[in-house]
N, C-alpha and C positions, 0 to 999 in steps of 0.2 A: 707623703708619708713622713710622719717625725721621726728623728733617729731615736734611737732608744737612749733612754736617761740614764745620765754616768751614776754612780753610787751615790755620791753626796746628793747630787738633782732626784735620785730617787728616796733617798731619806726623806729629806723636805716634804716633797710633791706626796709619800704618804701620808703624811701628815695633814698636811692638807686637807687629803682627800677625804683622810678618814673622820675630819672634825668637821668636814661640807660646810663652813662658813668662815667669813674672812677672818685672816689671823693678820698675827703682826710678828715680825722679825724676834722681838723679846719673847714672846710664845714658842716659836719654833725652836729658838735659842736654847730656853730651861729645858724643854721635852728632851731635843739631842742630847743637850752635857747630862743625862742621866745615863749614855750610851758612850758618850765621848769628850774629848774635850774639843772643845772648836768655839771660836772666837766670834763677838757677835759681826764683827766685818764681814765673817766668811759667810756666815747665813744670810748677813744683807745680799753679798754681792749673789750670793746662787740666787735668792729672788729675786733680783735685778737681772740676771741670765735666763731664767724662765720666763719675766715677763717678756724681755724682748723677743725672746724664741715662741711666745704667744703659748705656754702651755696656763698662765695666770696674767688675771686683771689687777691693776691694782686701783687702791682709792686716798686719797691723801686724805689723813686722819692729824689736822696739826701739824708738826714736821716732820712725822713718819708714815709709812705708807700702811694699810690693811691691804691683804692679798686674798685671791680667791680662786681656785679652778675655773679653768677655761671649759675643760670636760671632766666624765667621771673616769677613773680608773679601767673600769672597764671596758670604753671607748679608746686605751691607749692600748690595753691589752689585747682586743679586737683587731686595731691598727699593725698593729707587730705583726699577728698572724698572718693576715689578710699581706701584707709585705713580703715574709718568707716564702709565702704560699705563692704567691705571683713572680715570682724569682726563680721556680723550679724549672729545669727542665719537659719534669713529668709530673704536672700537679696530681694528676689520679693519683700515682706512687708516693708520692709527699704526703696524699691527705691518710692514705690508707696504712702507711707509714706510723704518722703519725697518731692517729686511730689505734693501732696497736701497740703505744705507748700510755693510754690511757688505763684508769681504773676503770672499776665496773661502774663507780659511783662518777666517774666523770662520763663514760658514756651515755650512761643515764641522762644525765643532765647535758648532752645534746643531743637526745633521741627529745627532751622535754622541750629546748632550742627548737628545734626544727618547727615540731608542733606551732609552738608561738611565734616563727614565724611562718609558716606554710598557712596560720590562720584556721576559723572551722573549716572541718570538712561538711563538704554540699553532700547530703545523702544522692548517691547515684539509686537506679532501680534495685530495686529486688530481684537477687537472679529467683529466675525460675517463673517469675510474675506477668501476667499478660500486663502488656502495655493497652492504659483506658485508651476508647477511640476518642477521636478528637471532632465527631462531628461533623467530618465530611463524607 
């Protein structure tokens, strides 16, 4: 499980994620100083910290590098979960816990989860329906 991303490492890696193709140190750079000021060393070295911690690839572009997500956002966000959740003493109470912190519109959207993963449902019988013979 990856530890969770410090502030500056989650700055970045939004960005990132949310432009889903390689950047470069100078891109990340201008985006932040709209938020803050921070120097271009320091955005180098966080993506030099990421790649090695494998959360981005990189690709040598000349003498700087282009970067890229290793996964999507919500593969890290998945991963946290799935970390707290397996940590608990009482996962039922953790999940159910946590269930009761949600909106209605986030419940939603994992009663719509489950579905897409549980897959179609196989229509079982008809109650109430004789079952056809089979012929023997």
């Amino acid at each position: 499980m990856p530890r969770p991303l410090g502030e500056l490492e989650d700055a970045v890696m939004t960005r990132v994620w949310k432009w889903n193709r390689p950047v470069t140190v100078r891109e990340v750079l201008e985006d932040l100083q709209q938020e803050r000021s921070i120097a271009y060393t320091t955005v180098m070295t966080v993506l030099d910290n990421l790649h090695q911690k494998g959360w981005v690839r990189r690709e040598a572009e000349g003498r700087a590098y282009r970067y890229e997500a290793v996964s999507t956002r919500a593969a890290y966000a998945a991963a946290l979960m799935n970390d707290a959740w397996s940590q608990s003493d009482n996962p039922a109470a953790a999940l159910v816990a946590f269930f009761g912190m949600m909106s209605e519109e986030q419940r939603q959207a994992l009663r719509d989860a489950i579905r897409i993963v549980q897959g179609p449902e196989t229509p079982g019988p008809n109650p109430g329906s004789v079952p056809e013979a089979d012929g023997r």
